[in-house]
N, C-alpha and C positions, 0 to 999 in steps of 0.2 A: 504494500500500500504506500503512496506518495500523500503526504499532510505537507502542503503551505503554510505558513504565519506571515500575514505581510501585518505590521504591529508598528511603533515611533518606539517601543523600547525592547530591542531584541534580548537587552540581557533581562529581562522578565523569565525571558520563556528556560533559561537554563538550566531548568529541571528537568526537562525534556532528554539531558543527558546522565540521567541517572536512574537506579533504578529497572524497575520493567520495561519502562518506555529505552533508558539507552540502553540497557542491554538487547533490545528487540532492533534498533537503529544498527548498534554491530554488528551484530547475526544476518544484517543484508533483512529483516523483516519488514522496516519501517523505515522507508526515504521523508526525511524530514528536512525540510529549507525552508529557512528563518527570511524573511525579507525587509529592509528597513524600508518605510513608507517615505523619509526624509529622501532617500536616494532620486524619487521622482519628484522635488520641488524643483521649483525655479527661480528662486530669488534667492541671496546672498544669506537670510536666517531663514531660508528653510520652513517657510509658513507653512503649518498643516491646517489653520482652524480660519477662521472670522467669522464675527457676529451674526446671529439667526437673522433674517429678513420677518418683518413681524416684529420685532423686538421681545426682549426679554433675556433673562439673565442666562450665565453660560456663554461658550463657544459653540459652533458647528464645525465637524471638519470640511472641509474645503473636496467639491467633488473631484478637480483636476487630478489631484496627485495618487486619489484612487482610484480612477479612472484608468489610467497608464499605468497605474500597477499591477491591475488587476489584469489590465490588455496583456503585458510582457507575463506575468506568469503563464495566464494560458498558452501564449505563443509559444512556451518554453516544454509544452508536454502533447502528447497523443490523447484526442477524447475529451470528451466534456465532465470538470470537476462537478460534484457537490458544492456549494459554495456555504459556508457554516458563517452566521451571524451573530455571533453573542450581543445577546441586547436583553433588556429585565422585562422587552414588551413583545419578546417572543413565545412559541409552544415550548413548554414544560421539557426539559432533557430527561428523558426515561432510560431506563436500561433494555426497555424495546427497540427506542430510537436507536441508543448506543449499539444495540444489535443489528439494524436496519442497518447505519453507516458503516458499521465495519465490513459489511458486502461490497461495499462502494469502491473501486481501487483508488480511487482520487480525490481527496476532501481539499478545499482550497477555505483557511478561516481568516476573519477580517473584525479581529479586536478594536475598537473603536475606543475614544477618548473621549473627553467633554460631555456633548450633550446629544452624541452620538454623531453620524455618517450622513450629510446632504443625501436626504431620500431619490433624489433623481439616478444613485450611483446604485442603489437595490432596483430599481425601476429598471435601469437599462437592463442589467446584468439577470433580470429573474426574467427578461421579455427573450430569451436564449439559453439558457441553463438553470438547473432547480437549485434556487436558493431559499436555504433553510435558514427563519429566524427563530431562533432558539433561546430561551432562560433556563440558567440551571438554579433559581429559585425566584421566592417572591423579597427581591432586596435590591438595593442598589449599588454597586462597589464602582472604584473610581475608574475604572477600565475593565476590557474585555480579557488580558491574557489571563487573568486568574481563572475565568471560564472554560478558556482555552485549553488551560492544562489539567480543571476535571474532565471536561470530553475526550482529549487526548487519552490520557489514564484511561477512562470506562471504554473506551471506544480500540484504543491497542491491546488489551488482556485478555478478549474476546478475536484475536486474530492465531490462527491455528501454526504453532509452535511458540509462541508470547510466553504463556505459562508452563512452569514445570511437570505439571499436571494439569493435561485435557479435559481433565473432570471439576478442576479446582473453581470454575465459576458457576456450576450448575447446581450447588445449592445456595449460590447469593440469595441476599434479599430482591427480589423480583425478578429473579432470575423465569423464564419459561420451563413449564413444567409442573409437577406437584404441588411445588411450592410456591406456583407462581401470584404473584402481589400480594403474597406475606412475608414479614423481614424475618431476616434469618434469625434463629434463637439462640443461646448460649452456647459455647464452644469451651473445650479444657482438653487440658494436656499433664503431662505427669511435672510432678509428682503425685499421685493417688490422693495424698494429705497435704494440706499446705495452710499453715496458720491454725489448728484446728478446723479447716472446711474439707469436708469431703467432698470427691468428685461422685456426681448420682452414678450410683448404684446399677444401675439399669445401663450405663455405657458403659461399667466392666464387666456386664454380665455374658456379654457373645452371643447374644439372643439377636441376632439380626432385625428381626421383626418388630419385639417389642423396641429397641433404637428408633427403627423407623417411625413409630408413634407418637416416643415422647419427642422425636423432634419436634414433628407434625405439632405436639401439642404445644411446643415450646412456641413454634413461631404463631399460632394463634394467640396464643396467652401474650406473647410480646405486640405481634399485630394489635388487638383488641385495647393494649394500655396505651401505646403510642401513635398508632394511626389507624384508629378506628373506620377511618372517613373507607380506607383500601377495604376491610372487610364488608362495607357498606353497601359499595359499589360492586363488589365480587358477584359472578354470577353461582347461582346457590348448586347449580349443576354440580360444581367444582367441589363441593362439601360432601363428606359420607356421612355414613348413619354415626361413626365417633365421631367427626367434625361438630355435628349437630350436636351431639349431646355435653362436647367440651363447649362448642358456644353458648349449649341453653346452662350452663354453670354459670359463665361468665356474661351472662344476664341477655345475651342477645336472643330473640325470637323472628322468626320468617312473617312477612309480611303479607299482606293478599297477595301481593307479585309474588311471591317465593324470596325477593331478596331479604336477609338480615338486617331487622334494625332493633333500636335500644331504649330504651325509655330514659329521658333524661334522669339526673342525679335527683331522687325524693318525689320522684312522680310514680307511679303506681301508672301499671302498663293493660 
């Protein structure tokens, strides 16, 4: 896979050589090229921004320099990129998406500054190539590489030789599959004892099956405290007859639709 960064602070991104991601860059997995956006101005400081038309506070970046930068990457490769947009006013980054893109041989991303990227430079570029605008939450930070290099991470550990084990992301939290959009639940490793804490009982047991349960029930029980909203939305298909009876524990009841839901805190359901 080929990832662009055209960005104004390359040395941002030099995490990207550490790690899973550089060790995937060595192994010849992961062609990465960093590009500085400055490299395309034309005046003597290098302006990337000026004031919004409209007025109001902030900078805009300036379409020119993304324009031609964006021209020369492409012209630099075979096939039409992805084009990733980190912005707080894009679709949600999922570890679906993450899965989606790493099919892609060619992501081209465009971290933005300020008050973001003159709209006429997504306009051209999405009227030719699918350009994705993406948030990886609901917050605002002062640039886009910090984005960059979650989707990067999510997006290279899911590319086949990345991880040391081909099996090691397939019971993430939302990973596809059994466990899909439930977070994953507790994990331990030896020492057997540690502090007075024992590790459950039921993971040194060798009982295959019962393991597979209480994981199962693990990541319910964790789903249900912290993002209930995912079990909410689950379609109830996905649940067994223990599913069921661990949720109707943990207060939740099927609805006329069949989906799960909960009666608020001190309301009688």
């Amino acid at each position: 896979m080929r990832l662009d960064v055209v960005t104004i602070f390359p040395e941002y991104l030099e995490p990207l050589n550490v790690s899973l991601v550089g060790k995937a860059r060595a192994a010849g997995l992961l062609d990465v090229r960093i590009h500085d956006l400055r490299a395309w101005t034309r005046d003597r400081h290098h302006t990337v921004d000026d004031t919004p038309y409209g007025g109001g506070p902030g900078m805009v970046m300036k379409p020119e320099p993304w324009g031609e930068a964006l021209d020369a990457v492409l012209a630099s490769g075979e096939g039409e990129p992805v084009v990733v947009v980190p912005t707080p006013s894009g679709r949600p980054f999922t570890q679906r998406l993450a899965g989606e893109l790493s099919e892609r041989p060619w992501l081209v991303f465009t971290p933005a500054r300020y008050e973001g990227i003159d709209r006429r430079v997504m306009d051209e570029f999405a009227a030719r190539l699918d350009v994705r605008e993406v948030s990886i939450g609901d917050y605002v930070l002062a640039g886009g590489e910090a984005p960059v290099l979650v989707m990067v991470e999510a997006i290279a550990r899911l590319l086949p030789g990345v991880l040391g084990n081909a099996d090691s992301h397939r019971d993430d939290s939302f990973a596809p599959g059994p466990m899909a959009d439930l977070l994953e639940g507790p994990v331990y490793t030896k020492p057997p004892q540690w502090r007075g804490r024992d590790v459950p009982e039921v993971l040194i047991s060798g009982h295959h099956g019962r393991i597979a349960r209480w994981r199962r029930d693990q990541a319910l029980l964790r789903t249900s405290l912290h993002r209930p909203d995912l079990i909410a939305r689950c379609d109830p298909a996905a649940f067994d007859r223990h599913d069921r009876a661990t949720l109707a524990e943990l207060g939740w009841r099927p609805g006329p639709d069949g989906r799960f839901g909960r009666a608020p805190d001190g309301m009688e359901e």
